[in-house]
N, CA, C and O atoms as a GROMACS GRO file, in nm:
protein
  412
    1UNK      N    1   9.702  10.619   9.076
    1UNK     CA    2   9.592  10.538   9.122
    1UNK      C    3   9.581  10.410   9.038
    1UNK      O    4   9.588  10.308   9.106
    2UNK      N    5   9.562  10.389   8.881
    2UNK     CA    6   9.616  10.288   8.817
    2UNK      C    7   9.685  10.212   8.840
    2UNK      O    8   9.654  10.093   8.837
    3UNK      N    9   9.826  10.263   8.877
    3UNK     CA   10   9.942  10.146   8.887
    3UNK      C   11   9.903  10.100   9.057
    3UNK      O   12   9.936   9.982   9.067
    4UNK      N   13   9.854  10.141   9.169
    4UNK     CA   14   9.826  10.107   9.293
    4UNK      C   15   9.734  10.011   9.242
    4UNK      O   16   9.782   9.898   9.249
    5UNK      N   17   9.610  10.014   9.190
    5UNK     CA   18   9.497   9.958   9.182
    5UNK      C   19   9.560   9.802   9.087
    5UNK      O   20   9.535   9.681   9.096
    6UNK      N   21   9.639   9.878   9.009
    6UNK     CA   22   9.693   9.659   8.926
    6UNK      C   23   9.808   9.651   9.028
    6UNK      O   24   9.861   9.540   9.034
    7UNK      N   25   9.839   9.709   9.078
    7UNK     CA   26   9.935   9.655   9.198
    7UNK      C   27   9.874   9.550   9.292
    7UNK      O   28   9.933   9.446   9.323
    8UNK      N   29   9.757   9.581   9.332
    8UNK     CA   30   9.675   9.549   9.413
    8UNK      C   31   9.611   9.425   9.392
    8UNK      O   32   9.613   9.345   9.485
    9UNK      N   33   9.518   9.376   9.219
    9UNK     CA   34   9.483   9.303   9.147
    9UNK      C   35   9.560   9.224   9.074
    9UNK      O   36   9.499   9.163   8.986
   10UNK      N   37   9.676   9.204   9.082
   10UNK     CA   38   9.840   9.169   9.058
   10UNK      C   39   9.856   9.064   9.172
   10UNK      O   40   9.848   8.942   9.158
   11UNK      N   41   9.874   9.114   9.259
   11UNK     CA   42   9.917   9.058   9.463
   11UNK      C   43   9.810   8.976   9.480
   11UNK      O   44   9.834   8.865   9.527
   12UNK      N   45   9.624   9.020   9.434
   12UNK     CA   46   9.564   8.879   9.474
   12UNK      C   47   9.519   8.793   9.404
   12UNK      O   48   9.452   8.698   9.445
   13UNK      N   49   9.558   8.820   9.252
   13UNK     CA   50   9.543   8.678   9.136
   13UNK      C   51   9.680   8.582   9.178
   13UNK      O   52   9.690   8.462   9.152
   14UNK      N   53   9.779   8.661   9.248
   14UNK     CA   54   9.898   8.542   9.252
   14UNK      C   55   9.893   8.500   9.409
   14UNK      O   56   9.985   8.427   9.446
   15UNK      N   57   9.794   8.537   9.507
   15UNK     CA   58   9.754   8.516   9.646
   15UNK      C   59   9.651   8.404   9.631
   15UNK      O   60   9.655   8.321   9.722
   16UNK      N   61   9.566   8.385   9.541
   16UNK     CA   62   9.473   8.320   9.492
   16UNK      C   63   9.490   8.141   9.473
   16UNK      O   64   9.417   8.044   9.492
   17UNK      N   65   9.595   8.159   9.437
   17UNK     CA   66   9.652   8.056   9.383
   17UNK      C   67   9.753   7.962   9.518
   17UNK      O   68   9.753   7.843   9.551
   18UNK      N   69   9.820   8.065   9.561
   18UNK     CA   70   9.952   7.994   9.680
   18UNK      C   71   9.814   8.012   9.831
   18UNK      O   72   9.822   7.909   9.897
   19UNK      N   73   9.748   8.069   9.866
   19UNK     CA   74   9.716   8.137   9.984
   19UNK      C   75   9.558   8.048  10.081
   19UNK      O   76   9.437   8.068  10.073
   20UNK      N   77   9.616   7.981  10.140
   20UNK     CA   78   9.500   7.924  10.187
   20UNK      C   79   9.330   8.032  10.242
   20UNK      O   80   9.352   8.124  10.322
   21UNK      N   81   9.244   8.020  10.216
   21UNK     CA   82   9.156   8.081  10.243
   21UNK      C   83   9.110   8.156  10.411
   21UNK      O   84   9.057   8.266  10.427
   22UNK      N   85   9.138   8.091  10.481
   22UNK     CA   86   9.167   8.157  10.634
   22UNK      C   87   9.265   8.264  10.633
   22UNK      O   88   9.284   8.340  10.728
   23UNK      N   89   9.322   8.265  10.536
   23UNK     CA   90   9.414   8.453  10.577
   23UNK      C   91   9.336   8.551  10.510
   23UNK      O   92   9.375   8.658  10.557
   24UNK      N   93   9.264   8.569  10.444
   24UNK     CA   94   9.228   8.634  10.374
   24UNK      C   95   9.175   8.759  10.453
   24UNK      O   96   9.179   8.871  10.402
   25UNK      N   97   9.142   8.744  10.541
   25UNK     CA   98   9.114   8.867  10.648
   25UNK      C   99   9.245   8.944  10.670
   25UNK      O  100   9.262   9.065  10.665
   26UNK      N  101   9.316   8.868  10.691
   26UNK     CA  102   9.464   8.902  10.756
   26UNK      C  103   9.518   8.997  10.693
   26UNK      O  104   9.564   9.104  10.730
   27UNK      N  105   9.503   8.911  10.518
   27UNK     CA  106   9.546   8.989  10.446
   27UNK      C  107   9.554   9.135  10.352
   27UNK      O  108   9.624   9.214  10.288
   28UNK      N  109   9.420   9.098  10.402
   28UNK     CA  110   9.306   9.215  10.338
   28UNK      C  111   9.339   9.334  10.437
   28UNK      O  112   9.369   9.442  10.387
   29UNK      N  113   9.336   9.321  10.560
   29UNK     CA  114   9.393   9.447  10.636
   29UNK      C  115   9.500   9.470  10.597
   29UNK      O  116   9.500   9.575  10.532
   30UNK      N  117   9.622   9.413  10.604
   30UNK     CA  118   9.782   9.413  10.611
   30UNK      C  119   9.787   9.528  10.492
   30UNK      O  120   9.869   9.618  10.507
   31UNK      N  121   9.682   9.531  10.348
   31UNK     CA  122   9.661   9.586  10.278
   31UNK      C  123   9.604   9.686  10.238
   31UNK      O  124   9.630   9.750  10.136
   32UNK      N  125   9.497   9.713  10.342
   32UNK     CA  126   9.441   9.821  10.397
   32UNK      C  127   9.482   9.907  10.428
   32UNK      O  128   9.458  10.017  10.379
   33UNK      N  129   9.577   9.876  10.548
   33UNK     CA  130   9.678   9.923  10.624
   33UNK      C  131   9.768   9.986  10.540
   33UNK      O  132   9.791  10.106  10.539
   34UNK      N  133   9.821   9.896  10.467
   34UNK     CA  134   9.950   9.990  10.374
   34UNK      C  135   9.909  10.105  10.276
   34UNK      O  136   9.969  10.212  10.262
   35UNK      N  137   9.831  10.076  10.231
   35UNK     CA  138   9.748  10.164  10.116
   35UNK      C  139   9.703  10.301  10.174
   35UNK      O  140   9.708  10.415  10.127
   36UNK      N  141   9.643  10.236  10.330
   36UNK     CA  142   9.615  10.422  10.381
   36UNK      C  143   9.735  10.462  10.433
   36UNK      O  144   9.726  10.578  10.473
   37UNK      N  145   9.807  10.430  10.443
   37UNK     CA  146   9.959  10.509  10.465
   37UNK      C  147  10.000  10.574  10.361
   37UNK      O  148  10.043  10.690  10.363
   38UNK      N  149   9.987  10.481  10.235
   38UNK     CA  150  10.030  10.536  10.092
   38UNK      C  151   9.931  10.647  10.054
   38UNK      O  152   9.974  10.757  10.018
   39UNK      N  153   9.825  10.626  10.060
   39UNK     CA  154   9.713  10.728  10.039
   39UNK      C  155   9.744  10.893  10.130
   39UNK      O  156   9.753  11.005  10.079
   40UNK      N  157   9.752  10.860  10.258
   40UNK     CA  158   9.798  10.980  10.351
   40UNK      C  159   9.929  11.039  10.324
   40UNK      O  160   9.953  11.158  10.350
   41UNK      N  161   9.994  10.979  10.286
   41UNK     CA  162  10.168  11.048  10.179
   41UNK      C  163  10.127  11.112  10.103
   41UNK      O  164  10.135  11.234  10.115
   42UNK      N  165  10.060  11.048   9.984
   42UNK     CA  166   9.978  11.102   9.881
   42UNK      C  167   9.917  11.251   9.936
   42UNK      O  168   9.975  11.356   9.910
   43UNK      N  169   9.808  11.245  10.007
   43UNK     CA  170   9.744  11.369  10.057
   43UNK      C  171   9.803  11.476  10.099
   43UNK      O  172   9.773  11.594  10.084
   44UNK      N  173   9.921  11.409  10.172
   44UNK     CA  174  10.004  11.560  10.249
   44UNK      C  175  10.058  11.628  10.168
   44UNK      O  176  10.068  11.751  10.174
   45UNK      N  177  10.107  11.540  10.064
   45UNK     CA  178  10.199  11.607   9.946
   45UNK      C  179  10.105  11.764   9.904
   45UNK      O  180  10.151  11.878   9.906
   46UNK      N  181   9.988  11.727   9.874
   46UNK     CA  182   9.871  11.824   9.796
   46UNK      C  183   9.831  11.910   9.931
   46UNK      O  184   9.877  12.024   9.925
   47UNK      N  185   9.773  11.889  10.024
   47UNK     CA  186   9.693  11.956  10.093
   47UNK      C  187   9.736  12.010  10.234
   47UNK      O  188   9.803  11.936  10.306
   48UNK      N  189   9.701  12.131  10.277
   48UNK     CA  190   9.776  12.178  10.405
   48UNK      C  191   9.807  12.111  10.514
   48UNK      O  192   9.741  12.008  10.525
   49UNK      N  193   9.889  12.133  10.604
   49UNK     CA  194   9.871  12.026  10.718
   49UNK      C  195   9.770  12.063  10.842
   49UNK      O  196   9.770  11.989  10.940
   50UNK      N  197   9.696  12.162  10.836
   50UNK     CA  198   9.595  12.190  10.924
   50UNK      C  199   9.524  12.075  10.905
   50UNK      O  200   9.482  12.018  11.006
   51UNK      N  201   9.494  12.009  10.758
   51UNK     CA  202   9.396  11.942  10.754
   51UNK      C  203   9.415  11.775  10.784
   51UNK      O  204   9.350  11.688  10.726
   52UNK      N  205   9.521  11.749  10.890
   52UNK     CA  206   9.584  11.634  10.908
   52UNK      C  207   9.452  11.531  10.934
   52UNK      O  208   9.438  11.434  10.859
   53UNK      N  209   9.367  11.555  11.033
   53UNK     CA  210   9.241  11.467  11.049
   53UNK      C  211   9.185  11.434  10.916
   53UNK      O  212   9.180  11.318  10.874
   54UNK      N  213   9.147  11.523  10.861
   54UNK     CA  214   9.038  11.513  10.741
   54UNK      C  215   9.142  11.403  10.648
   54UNK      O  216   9.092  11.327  10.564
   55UNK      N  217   9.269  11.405  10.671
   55UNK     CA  218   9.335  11.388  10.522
   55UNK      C  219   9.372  11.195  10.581
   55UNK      O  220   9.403  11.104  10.504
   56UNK      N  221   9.354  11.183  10.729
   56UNK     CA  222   9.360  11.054  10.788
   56UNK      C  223   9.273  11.024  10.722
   56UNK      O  224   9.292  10.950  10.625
   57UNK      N  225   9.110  11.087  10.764
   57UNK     CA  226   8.976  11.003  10.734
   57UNK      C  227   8.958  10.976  10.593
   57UNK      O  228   8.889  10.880  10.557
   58UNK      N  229   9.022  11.063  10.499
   58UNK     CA  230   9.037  11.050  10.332
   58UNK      C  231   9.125  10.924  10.306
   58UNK      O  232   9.069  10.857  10.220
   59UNK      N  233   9.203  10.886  10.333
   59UNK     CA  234   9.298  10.817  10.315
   59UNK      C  235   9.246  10.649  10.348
   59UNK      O  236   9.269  10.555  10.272
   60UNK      N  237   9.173  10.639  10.477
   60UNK     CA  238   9.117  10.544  10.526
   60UNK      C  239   8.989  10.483  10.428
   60UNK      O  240   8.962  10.364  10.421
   61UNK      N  241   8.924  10.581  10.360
   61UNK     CA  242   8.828  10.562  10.329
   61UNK      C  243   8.883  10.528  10.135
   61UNK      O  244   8.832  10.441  10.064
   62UNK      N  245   8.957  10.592  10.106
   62UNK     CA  246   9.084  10.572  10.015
   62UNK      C  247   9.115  10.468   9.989
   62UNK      O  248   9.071  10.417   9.886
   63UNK      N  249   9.187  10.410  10.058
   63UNK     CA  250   9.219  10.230  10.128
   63UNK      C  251   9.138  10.156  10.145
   63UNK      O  252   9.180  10.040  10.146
   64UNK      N  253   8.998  10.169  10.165
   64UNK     CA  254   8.891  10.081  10.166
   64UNK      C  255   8.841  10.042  10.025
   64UNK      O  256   8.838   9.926   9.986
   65UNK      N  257   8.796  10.170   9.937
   65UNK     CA  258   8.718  10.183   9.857
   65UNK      C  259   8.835  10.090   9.686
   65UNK      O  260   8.791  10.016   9.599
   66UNK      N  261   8.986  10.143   9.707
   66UNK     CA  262   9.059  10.084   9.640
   66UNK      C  263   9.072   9.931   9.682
   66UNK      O  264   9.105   9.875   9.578
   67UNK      N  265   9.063   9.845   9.773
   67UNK     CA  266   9.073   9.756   9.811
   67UNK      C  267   8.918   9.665   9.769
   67UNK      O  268   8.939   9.560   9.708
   68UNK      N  269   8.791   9.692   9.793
   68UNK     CA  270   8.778   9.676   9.760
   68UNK      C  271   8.688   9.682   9.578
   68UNK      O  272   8.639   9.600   9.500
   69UNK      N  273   8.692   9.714   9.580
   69UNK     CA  274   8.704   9.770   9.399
   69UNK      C  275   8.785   9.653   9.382
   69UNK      O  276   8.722   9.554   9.345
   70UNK      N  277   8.897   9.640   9.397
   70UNK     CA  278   9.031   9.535   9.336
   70UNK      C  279   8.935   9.385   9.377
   70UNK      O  280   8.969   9.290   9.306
   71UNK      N  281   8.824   9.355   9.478
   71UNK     CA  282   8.779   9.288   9.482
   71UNK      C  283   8.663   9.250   9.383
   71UNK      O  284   8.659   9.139   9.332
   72UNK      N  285   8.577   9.339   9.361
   72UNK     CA  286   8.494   9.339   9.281
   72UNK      C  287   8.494   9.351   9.142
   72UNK      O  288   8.407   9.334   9.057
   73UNK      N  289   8.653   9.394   9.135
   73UNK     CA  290   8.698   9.330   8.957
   73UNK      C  291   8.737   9.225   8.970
   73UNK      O  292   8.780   9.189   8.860
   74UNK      N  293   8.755   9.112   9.078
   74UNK     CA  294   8.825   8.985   9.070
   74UNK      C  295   8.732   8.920   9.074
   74UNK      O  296   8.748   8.808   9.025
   75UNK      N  297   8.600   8.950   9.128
   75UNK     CA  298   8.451   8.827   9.137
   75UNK      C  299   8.408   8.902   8.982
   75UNK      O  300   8.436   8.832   8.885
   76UNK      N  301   8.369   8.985   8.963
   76UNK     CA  302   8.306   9.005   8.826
   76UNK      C  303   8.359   8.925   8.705
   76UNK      O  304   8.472   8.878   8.694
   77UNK      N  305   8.249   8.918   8.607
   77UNK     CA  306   8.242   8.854   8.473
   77UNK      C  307   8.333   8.957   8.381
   77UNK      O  308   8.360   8.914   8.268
   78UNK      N  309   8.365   9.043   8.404
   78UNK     CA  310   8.421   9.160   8.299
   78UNK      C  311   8.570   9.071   8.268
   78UNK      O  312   8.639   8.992   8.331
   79UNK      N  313   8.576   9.149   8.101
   79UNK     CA  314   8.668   9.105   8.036
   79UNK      C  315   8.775   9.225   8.012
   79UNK      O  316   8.870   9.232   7.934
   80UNK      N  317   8.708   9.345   8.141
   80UNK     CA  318   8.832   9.441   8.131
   80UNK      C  319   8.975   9.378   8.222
   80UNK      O  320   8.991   9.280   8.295
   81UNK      N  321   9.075   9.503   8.171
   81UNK     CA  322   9.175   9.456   8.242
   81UNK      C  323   9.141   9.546   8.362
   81UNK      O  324   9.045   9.623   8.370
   82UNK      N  325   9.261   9.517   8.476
   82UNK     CA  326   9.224   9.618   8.572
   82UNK      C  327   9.226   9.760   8.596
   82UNK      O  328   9.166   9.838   8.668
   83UNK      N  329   9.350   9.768   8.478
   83UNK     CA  330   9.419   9.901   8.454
   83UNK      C  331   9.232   9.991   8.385
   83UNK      O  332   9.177  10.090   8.431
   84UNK      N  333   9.181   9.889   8.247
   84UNK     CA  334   9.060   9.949   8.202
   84UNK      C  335   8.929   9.972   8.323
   84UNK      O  336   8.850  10.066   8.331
   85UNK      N  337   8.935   9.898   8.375
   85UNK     CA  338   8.832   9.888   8.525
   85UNK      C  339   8.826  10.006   8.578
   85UNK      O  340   8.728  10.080   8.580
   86UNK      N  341   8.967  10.035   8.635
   86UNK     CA  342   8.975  10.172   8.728
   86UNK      C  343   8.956  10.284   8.702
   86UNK      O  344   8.925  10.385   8.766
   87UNK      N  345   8.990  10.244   8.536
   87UNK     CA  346   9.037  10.430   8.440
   87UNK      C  347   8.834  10.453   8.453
   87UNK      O  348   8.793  10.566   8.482
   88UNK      N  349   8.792  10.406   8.443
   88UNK     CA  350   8.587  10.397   8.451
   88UNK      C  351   8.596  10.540   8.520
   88UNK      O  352   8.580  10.653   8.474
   89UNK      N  353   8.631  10.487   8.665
   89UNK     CA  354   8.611  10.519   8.751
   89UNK      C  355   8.689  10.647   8.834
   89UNK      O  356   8.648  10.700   8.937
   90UNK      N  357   8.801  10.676   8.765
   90UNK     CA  358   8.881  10.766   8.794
   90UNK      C  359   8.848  10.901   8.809
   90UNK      O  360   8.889  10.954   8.912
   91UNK      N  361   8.755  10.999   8.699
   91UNK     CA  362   8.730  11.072   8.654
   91UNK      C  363   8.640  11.124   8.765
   91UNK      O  364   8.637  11.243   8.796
   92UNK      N  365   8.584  11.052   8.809
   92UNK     CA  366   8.446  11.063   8.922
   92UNK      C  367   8.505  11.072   9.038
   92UNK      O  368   8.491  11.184   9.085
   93UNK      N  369   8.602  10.962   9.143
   93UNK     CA  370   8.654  10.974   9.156
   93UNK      C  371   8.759  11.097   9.210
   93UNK      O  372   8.746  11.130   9.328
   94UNK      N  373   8.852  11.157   9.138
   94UNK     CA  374   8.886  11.251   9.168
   94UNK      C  375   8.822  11.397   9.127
   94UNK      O  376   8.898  11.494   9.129
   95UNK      N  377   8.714  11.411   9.099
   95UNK     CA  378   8.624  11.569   9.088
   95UNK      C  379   8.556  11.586   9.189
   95UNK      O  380   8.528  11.693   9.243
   96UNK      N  381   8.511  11.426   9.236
   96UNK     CA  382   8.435  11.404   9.348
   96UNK      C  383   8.310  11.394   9.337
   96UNK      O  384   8.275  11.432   9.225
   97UNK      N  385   8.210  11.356   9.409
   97UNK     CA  386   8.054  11.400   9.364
   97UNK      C  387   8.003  11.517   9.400
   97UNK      O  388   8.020  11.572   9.510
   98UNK      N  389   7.932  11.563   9.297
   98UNK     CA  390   7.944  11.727   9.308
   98UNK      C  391   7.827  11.764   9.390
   98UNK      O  392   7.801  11.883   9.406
   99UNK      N  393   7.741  11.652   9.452
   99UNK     CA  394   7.652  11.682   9.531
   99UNK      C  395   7.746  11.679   9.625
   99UNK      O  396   7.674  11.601   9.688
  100UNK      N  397   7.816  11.688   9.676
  100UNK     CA  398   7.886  11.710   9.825
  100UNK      C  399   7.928  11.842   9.862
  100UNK      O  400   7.972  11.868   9.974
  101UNK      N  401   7.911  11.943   9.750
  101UNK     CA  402   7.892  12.053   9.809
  101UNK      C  403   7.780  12.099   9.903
  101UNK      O  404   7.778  12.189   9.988
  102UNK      N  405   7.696  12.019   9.865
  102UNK     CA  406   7.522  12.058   9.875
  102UNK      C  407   7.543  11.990  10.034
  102UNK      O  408   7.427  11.974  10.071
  103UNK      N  409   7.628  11.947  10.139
  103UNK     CA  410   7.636  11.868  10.244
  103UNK      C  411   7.597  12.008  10.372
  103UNK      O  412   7.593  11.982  10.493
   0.00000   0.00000   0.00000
């Protein structure tokens, strides 16, 4: 998840610079897109394949939440790196919130 996440924050400090502002939609899906593919690889590896739906809607939501995150360390004032940004957030993250049993 680290190396995806400065992968990610990597691609749009050097997009930033070359990338006129009208793609940015474009691009932002194109990225979306790839990430929940990568995310749904990820999932199958771990989890049964009965659970093919659930592990789409994980993945999608996966791809959103990493995307933007990579945004909201690029507008923020923080003097972390991205790699320190994510590790925050990791822990939570993958245990999950433990009120979601309570669903």
């Amino acid at each position: 998840m680290v190396y995806i996440f400065n992968a990610i924050t990597n691609f749009q400090r050097s997009l930033s610079s070359r990338c006129h502002r009208g793609y940015e939609d474009t691009i932002a899906r194109i990225i979306r897109e790839q990430l929940e593919i990568i995310f749904y690889k990820m999932l199958l590896n771990e989890k049964a394949v009965e659970e093919v739906e659930a592990l789409k809607t994980t993945a999608v939501i996966l791809s959103w939440d990493m995307y933007d995150a990579s945004l909201g360390w690029r507008k923020s004032d923080t003097h972390l790196s991205p790699e320190e940004f994510i590790k925050r957030s990791l822990p939570y993250l993958m245990a999950g919130v433990k009120s979601a049993s309570n669903y």
